[in-house]
C-alpha positions as CSV (number, residue, x, y, z in Angstrom):
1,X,-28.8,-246.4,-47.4
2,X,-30.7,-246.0,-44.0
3,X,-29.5,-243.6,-41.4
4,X,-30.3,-243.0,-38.1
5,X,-29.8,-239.6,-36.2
6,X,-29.7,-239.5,-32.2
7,X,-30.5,-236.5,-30.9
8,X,-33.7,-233.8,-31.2
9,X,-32.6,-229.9,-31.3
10,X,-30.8,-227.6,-33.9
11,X,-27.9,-229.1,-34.1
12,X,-29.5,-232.5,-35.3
13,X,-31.6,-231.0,-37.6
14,X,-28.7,-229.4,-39.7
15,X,-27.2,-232.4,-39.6
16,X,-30.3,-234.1,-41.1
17,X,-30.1,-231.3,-44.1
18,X,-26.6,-232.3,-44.8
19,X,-27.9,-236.1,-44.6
20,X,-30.6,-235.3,-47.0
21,X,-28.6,-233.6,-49.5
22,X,-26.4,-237.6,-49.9
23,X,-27.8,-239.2,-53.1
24,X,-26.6,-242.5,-51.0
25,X,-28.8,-241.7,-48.4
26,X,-32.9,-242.8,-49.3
27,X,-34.3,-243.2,-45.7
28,X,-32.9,-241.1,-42.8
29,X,-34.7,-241.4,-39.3
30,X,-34.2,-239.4,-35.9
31,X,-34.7,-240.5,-32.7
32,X,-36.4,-238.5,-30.3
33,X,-36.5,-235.5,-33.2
34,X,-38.5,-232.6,-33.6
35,X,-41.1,-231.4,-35.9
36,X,-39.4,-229.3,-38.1
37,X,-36.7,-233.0,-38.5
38,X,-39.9,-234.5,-39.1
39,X,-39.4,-232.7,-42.5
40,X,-36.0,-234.6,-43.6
41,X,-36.7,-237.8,-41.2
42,X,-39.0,-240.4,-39.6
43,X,-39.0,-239.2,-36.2
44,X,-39.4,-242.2,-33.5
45,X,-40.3,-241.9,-29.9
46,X,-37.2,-242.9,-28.3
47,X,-35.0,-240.9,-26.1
48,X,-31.3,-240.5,-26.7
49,X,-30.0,-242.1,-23.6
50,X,-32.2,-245.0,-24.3
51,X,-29.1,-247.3,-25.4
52,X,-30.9,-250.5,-25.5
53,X,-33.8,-248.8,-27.2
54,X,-32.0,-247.3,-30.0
55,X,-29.9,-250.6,-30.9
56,X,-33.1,-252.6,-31.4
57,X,-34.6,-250.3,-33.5
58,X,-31.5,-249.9,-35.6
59,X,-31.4,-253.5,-36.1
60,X,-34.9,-253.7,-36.6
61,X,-34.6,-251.4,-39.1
62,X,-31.7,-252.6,-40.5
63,X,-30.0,-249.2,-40.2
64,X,-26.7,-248.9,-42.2
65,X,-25.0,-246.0,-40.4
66,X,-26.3,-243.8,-37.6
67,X,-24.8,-240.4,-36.2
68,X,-25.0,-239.2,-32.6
69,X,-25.5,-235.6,-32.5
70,X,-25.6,-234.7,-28.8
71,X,-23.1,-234.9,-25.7
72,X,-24.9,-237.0,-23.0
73,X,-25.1,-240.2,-25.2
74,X,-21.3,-239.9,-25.8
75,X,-20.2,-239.2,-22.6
76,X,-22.3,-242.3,-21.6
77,X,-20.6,-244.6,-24.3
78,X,-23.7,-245.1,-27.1
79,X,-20.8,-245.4,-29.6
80,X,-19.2,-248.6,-27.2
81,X,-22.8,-250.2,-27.0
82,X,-23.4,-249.7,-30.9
83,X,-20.5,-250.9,-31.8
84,X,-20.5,-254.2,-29.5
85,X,-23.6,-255.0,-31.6
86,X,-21.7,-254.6,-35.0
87,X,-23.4,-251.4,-36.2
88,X,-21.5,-248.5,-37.7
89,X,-22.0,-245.5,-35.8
90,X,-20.1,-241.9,-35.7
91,X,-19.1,-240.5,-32.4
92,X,-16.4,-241.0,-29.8
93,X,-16.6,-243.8,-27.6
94,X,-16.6,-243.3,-24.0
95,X,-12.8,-242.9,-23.3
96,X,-12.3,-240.3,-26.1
97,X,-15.8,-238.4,-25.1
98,X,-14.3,-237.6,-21.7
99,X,-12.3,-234.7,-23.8
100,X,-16.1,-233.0,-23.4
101,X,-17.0,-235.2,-20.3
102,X,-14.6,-233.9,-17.7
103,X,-13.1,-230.1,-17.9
104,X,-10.6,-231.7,-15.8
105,X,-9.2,-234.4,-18.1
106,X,-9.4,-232.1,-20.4
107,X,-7.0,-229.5,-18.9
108,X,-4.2,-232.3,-17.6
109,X,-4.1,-233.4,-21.3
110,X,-3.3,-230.2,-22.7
111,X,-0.6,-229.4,-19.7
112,X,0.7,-232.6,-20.2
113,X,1.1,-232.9,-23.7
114,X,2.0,-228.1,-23.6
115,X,-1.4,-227.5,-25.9
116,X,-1.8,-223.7,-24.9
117,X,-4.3,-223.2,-22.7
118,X,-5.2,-221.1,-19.2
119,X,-3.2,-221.9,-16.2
120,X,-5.6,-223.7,-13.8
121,X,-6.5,-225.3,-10.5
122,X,-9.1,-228.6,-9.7
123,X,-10.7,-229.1,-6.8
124,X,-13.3,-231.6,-5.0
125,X,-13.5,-229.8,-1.9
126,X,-15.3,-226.5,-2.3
127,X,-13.4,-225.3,1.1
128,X,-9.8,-226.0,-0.6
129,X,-11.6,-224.0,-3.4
130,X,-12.3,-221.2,-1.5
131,X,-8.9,-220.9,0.0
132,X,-7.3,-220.9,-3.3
133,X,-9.5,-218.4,-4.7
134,X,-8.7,-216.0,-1.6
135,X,-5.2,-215.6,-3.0
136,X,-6.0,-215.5,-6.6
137,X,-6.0,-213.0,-9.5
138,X,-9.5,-211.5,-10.3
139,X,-11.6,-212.1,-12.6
140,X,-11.3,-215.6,-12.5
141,X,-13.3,-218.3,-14.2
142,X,-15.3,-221.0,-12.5
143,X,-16.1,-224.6,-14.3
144,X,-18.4,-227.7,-13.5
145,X,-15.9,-230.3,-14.3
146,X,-19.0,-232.3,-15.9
147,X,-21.6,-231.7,-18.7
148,X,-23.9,-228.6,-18.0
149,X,-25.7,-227.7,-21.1
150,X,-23.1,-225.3,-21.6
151,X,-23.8,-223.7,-18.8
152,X,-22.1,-224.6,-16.3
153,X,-19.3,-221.9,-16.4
154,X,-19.2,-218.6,-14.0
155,X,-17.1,-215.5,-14.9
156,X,-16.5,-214.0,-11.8
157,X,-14.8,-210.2,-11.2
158,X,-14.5,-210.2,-7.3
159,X,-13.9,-213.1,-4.2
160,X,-17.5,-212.2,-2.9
161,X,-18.7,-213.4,-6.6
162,X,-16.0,-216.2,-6.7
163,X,-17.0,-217.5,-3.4
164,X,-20.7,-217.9,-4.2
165,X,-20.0,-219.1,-7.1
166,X,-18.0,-222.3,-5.5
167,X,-21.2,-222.4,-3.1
168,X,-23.7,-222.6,-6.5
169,X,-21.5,-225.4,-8.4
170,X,-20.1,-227.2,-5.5
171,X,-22.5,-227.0,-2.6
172,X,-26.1,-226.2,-4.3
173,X,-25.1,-228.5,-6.9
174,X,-27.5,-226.4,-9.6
175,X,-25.5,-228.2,-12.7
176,X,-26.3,-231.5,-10.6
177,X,-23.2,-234.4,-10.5
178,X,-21.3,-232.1,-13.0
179,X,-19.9,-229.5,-10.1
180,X,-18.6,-232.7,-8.0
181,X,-15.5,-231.9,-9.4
182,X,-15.0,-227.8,-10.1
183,X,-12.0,-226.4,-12.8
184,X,-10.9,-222.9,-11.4
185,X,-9.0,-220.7,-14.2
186,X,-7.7,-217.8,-14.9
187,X,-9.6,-215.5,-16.8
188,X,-8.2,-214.6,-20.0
189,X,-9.1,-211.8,-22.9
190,X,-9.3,-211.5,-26.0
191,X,-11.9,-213.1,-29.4
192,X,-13.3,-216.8,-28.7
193,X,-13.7,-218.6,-32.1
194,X,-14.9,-222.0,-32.8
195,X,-13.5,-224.3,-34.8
196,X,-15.1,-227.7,-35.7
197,X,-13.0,-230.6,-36.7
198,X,-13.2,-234.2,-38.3
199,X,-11.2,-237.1,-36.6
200,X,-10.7,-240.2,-37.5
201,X,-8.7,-241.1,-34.5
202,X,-5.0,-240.2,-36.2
203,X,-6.3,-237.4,-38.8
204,X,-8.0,-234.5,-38.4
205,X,-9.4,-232.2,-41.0
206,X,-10.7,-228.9,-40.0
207,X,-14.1,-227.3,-41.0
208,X,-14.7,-223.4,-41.1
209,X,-14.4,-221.0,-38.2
210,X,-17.6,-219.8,-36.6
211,X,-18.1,-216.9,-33.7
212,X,-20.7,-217.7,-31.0
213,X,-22.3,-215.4,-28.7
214,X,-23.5,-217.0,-25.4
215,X,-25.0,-214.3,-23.6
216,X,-29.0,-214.0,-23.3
217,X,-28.9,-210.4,-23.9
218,X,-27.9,-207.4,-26.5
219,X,-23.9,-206.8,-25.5
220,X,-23.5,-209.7,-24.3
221,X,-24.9,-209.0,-21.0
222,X,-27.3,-211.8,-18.7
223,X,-27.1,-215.3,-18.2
224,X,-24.9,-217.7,-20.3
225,X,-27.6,-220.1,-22.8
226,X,-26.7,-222.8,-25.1
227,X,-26.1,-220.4,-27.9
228,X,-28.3,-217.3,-28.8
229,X,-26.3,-217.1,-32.5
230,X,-23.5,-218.2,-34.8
231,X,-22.0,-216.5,-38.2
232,X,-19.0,-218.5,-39.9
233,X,-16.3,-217.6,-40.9
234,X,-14.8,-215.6,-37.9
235,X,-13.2,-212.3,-39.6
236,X,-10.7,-212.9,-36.7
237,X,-10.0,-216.6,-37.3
238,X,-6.9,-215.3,-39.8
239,X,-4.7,-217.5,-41.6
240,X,-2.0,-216.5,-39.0
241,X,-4.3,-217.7,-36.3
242,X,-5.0,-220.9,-38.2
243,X,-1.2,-221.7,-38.9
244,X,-0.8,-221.8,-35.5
245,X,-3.1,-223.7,-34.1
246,X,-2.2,-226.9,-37.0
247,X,0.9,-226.7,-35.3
248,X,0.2,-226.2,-31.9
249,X,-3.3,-227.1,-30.8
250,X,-5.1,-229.6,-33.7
251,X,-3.1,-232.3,-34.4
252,X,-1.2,-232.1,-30.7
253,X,-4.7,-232.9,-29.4
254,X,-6.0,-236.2,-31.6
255,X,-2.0,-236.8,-30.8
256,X,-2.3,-236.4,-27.4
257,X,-5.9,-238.8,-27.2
258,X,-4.3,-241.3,-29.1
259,X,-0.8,-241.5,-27.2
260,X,-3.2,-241.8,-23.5
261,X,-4.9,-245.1,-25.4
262,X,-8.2,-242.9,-26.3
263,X,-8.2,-242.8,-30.0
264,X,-10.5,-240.1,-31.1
265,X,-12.8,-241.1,-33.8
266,X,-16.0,-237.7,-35.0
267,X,-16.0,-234.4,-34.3
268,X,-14.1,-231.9,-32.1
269,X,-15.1,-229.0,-31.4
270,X,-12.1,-226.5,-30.6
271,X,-13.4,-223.4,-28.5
272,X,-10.3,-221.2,-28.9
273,X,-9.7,-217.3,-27.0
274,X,-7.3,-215.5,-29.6
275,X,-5.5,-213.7,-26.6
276,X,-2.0,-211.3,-27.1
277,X,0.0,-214.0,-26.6
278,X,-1.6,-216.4,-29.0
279,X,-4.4,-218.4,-29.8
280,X,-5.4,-220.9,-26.3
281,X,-8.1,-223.4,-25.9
282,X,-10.5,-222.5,-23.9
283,X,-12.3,-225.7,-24.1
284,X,-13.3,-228.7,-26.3
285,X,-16.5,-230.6,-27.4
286,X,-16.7,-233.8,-28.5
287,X,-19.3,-233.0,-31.6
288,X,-20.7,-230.5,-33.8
289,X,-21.5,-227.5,-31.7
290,X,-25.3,-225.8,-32.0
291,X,-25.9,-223.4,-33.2
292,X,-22.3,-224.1,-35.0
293,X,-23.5,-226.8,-36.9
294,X,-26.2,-224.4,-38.5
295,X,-23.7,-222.2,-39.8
296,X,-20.9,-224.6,-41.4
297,X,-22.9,-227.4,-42.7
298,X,-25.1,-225.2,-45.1
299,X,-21.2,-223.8,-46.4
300,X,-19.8,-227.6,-46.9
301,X,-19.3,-229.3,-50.3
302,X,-18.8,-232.1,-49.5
303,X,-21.2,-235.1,-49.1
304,X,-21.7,-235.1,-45.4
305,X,-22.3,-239.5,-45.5
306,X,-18.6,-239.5,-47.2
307,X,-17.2,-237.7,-44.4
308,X,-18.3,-239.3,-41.6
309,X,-17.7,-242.6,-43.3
310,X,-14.2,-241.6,-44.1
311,X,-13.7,-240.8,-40.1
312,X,-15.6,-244.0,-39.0
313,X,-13.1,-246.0,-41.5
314,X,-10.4,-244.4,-40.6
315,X,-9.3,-243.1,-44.3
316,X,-10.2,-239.6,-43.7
317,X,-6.8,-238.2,-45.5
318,X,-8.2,-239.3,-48.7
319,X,-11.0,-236.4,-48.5
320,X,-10.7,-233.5,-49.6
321,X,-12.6,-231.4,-47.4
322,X,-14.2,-228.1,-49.2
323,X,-16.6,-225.7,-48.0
324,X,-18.2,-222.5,-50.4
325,X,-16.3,-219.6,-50.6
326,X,-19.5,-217.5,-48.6
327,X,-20.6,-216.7,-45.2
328,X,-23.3,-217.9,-43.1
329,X,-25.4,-216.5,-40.0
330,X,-28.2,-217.8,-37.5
331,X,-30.2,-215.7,-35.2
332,X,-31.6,-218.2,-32.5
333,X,-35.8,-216.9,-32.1
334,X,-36.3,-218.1,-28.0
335,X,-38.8,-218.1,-25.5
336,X,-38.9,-215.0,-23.4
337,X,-37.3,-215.9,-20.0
338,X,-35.0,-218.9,-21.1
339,X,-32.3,-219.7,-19.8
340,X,-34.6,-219.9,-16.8
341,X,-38.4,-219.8,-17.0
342,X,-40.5,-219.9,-20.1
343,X,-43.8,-221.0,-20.8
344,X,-43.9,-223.6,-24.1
345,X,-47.0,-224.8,-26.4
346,X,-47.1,-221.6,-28.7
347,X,-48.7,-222.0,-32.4
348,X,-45.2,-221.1,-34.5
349,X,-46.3,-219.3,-37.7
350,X,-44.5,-218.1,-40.9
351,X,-42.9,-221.3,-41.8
352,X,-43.8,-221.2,-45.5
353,X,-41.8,-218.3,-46.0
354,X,-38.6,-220.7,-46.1
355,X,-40.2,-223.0,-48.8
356,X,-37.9,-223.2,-51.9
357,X,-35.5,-221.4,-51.0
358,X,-31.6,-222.7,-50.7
359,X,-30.1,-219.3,-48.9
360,X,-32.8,-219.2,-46.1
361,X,-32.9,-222.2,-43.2
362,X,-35.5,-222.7,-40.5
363,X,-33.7,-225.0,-38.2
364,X,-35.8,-226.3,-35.7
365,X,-34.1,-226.5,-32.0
366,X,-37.3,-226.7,-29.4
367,X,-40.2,-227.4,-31.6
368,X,-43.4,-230.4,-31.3
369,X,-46.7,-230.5,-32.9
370,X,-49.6,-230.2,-30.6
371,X,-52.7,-232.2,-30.5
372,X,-54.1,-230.6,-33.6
373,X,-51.5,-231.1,-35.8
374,X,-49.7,-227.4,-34.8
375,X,-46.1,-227.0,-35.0
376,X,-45.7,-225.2,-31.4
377,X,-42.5,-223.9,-29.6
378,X,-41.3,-226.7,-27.0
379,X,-38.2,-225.6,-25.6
380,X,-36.1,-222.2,-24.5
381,X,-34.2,-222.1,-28.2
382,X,-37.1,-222.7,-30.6
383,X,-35.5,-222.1,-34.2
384,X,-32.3,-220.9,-36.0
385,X,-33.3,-218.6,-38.5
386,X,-30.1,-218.8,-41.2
387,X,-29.0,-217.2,-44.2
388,X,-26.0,-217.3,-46.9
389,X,-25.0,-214.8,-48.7
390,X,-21.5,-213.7,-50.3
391,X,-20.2,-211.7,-47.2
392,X,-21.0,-212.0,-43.5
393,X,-22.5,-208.3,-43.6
394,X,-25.4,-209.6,-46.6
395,X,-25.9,-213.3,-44.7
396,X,-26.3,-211.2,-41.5
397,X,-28.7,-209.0,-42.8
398,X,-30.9,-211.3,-44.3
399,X,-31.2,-213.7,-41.5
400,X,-32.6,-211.0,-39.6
401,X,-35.0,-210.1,-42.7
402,X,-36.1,-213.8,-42.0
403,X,-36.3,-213.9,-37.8
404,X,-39.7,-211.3,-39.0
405,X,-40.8,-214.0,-41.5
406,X,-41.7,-216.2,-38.2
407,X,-44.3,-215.5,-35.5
408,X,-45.3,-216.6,-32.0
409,X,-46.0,-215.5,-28.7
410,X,-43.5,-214.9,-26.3
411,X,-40.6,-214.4,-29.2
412,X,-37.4,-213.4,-27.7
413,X,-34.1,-213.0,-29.7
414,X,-30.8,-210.9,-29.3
415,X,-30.5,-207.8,-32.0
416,X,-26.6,-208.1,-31.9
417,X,-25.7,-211.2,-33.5
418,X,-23.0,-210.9,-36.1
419,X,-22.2,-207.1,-34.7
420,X,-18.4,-208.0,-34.3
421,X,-18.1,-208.5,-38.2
422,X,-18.3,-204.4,-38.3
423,X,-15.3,-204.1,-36.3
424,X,-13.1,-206.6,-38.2
């Protein structure tokens, strides 16, 4: 079987582990990739929005099933084109990726269809924003309606803040077409878990709980990122919690997508705020979260092809979805300055340190070889460094044995990942 992955950070490469690991699977390639995919895959020069691109290559190639790992190709209906060709493919299509594509769509589902969630206002006119926030409850939370990187969302404790921060999404446009359209909400407390799912547009079957921490710094303090580190399961992700949100959240949502005539078919991503009144969705994704994916997928049984097949085909309540009874961490090694500035084209050393190992990972996020052959840092989140072990304590602290196993200038990474599993 020949599969192709779209997509070229973390995320994809733990996905290309889990392909690897199919005795089904004999040829997997990834298109654009990254040198440490290069590893599992055949890594081909073609971007992920590059629709026509990737369909002539797949036929070319005569690819039997390929997976789209990131956001932007989803939201701009890869799965719609692939499929109008014939080719199997896992992913949303374009109506059912607007549950990521639009914050907006998003929260009128869940009111519509009472999925708990934060009360909320929209607006397209950042002076109606503005108005409204002058008679609102503080702190409040701003959103770019649109994709952002996962950045596009400002926590704001007073109106001066609020008000600038309708001026940076709205006006400045710094997340670009996404802050057209801006989600104000209230600000609520409590633990944020993830959970991912498998949908086959009428079944869903969850996957473990993960904890994510956002924040560039140590205590969560600077600028949101993409994800400085993950550990799975969430101590706080109880079976209470989980009972819950079967009944109230998971299957109410593929529910609710399928009764507006948007049948959702891969992976959702719950982001969930455990709050004193209950467990509320704070947001959802429309596939395999990174650096989530790098901390359930090394924890699944199952045969990750199966799966996916299972969702594409629509027989997913025939599998019987298992994951090891351990725990999983990953510490994200960055370039110093990202979110914002960084300089790239480091040498990365330490690499062999992983070799033949199956409780350590060196997931690759922002990685390219250089014109001698180099692997070199390429991007703001340059590896995952991952362990296993049989609690979340031992996994913890031998993922951050490992983040020393790995070298290169300008190494930045948070010191705190994983600290919340001492207070659970």
């Amino acid at each position: 079987m020949k599969v192709l992955i779209v997509g070229s950070g973390g995320r994809e490469h733990a996905i290309a582990m889990a392909v690897a690991k199919s005795p089904r699977v004999d040829k997997i390639y990834c298109a654009p990739g990254n040198a440490g995919i290069a590893a599992q895959a055949e890594c081909v020069p073609i971007g992920a929005m590059e629709f026509d691109k990737l369909i002539a290559f797949a036929k070319e190639k005569a690819i039997d099933f390929t997976i789209i790992g990131m956001d932007n190709p989803l939201v701009g209906g890869i799965v719609d084109a692939f499929e109008a060709e014939g080719l199997k493919v896992f992913g949303p299509r374009k109506n059912a990726a607007i549950l990521e594509g639009s914050k907006a769509f998003s929260k009128d589902l869940m009111k519509k269809y009472n999925i708990p969630t934060a009360g909320y206002e929209t607006f397209d006119d950042p002076k109606k924003a503005v108005a409204y926030l002058e008679t609102a409850k503080m702190p409040i939370v701003l959103k770019a309606d649109g994709l952002a990187l996962g950045k596009g969302v400002l926590i704001c404790n007073t109106l001066e803040e609020a008000k600038a921060g309708v001026k940076e999404i709205m006006e400045d446009k710094k997340f670009g077409a996404a802050g057209n359209h801006m989600v104000v909400e209230e600000f609520m407390t409590g633990r944020e878990v993830s959970v991912l799912s498998f949908v086959d547009g009428k079944t869903i079957q969850i996957m473990s709980s993960a904890q994510d921490h956002k924040r560039a710094g140590d205590g969560d303090t600077g600028l949101n990122t993409g994800g400085m580190g993950n550990f799975s399961p969430s101590p706080f992700y109880t079976d209470e919690v989980d009972a819950f949100c079967k009944k109230y959240i998971y299957q109410a949502t593929v529910d609710a997508m399928a009764a507006e005539g948007r049948p959702f078919t891969g992976v959702i991503f719950f982001g969930l705020m455990l709050t004193p009144e209950g467990p509320k969705v704070l947001e959802y994704n429309a596939r395999f979260g990174d650096p989530e994916a790098q901390v359930v997928l090394p924890r699944m049984k199952n045969d990750i092809i199966d799966v996916m097949e299972a969702c594409v085909e629509g027989r997913l309540d025939q599998i019987d979805l298992q994951f090891e009874d351990n725990a999983c961490v990953c510490v994200v090694l960055a370039s110093d300055g990202y979110p914002v500035a960084y300089k790239k084209g480091f040498p990365i050393h330490g690499f062999e340190k992983f070799e033949g190992k199956d409780d350590y990972f060196c997931y690759h996020a922002g990685t390219a070889f250089n014109d001698k052959g180099e692997i070199v840092t390429n991007g703001g989140r340059v590896l995952g460094i991952t362990a296993t072990g049989p609690d979340l304590k031992t996994a913890r602290a031998k993922a951050y044995e490992a983040t020393e196993w790995i070298t290169f200038e300008n190494k930045y990474m948070r010191h705190d990942i994983g600290k919340a599993i001492d207070e659970a």
